[in-house]
C-alpha positions in Angstrom: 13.8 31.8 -28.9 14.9 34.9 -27.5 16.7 35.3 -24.3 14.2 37.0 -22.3 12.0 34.8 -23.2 14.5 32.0 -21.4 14.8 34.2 -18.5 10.8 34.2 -17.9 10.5 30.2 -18.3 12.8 30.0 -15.4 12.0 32.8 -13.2 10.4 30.5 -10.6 14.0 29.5 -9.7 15.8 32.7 -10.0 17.8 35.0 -11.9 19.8 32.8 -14.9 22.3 33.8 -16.4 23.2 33.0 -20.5 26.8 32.5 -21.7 28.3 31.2 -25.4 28.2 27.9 -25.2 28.8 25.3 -28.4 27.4 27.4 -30.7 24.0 28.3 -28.6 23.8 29.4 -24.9 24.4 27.9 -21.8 21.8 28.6 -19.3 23.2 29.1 -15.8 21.4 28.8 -12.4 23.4 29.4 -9.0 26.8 28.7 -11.2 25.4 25.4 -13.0 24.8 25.2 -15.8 20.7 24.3 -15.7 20.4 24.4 -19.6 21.0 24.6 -23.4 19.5 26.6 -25.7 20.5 26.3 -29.9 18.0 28.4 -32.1 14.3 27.5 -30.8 15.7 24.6 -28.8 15.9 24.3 -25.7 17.5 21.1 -23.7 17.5 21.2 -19.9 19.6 19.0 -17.5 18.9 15.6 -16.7 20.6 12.5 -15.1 19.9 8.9 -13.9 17.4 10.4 -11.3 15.3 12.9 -13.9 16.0 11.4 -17.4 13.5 9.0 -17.1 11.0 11.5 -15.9 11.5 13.3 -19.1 11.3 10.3 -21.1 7.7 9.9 -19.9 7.5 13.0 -20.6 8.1 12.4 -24.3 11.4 14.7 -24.3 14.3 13.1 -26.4 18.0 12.8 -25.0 20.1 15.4 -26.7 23.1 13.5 -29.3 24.6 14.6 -32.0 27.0 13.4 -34.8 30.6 14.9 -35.1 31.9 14.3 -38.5 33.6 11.5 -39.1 33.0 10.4 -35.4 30.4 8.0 -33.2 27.7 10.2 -32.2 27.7 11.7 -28.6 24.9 11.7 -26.1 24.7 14.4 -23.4 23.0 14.6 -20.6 20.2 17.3 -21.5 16.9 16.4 -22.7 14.1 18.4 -24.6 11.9 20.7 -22.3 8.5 19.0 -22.4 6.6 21.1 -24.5 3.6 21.9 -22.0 6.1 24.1 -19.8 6.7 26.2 -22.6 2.8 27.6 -21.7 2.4 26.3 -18.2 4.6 28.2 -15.5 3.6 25.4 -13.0 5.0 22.8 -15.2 8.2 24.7 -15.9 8.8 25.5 -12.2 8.9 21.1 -11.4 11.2 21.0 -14.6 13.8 23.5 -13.7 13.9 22.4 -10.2 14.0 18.9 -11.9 17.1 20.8 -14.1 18.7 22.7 -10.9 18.6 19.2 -8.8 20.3 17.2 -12.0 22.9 20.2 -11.7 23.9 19.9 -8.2 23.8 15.7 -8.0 26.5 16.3 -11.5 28.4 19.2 -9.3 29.0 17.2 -6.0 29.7 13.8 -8.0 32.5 16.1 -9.4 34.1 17.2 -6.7 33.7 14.2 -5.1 36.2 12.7 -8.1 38.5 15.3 -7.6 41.8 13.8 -6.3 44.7 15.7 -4.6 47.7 16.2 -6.8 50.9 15.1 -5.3 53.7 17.6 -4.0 56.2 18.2 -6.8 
C-alpha cells in the first residue's frame, strides 16, 4: 500500500501526515496518531467506544508476539475491508479513528500529575 494511496482513504478528514513508526508508518491526523500501516496493512484506532463497532465489522484487534514474551494487544483494529472501495465508508471509519484518538489524548492528559518542586 503506497502512501498516497493512505492519503486518499482519509482525505474526508484532512491532510495526514506518515512518520516511521515500529517498522511501518504511523498515520497522523491533527497530531494523533489516527493509524498504522505495515506493508498492505492497515490498522486504524479503536477503543472501548469503537472496537466493538469494528468487531461487527469483522476487523480483528491488532497483537502480536515478541519473542520470548506474552503477546501484546493494541488498540488498532483492521480497516473494514469495504472502505478500502467505498469513500463514504471510510469517511465514518476515520472519524470513528480520529474520535478514538482524541477520547485516548484527553484520558492522557487527564493522568498527567504535577511533579513536585525539587
Amino acid at each position: 500500500m503506497d502512501e498516497e494511496f493512505v492519503r486518499d482513504l482519509f482525505a474526508s478528514e484532512g491532510p495526514v501526515q506518515l512518520r516511521r513508526l515500529f517498522g511501518g508508518k504511523g498515520i497522523y491526523l491533527d497530531g494523533l496518531i489516527v493509524a498504522v500501516m505495515f506493508g498492505d496493512q492497515l490498522l486504524l484506532k479503536g477503543d472501548d467506544q469503537t472496537g466493538p463497532l469494528f468487531e461487527a465489522a469483522g476487523s480483528r484487534r491488532w497483537t502480536y508476539q515478541r519473542p520470548g514474551k506474552a503477546s501484546v494487544t493494541m488498540p488498532y483494529y483492521d480497516l473494514p475491508s469495504e472502505a478500502y472501495d467505498d469513500p463514504d465508508a471510510m469517511a465514518v471509519w476515520a472519524r470513528r479513528a480520529w474520535e478514538a484518538a482524541m477520547r485516548a489524548a484527553q484520558a492522557k492528559s487527564g493522568k498527567r500529575r504535577p511533579k513536585p518542586p525539587r
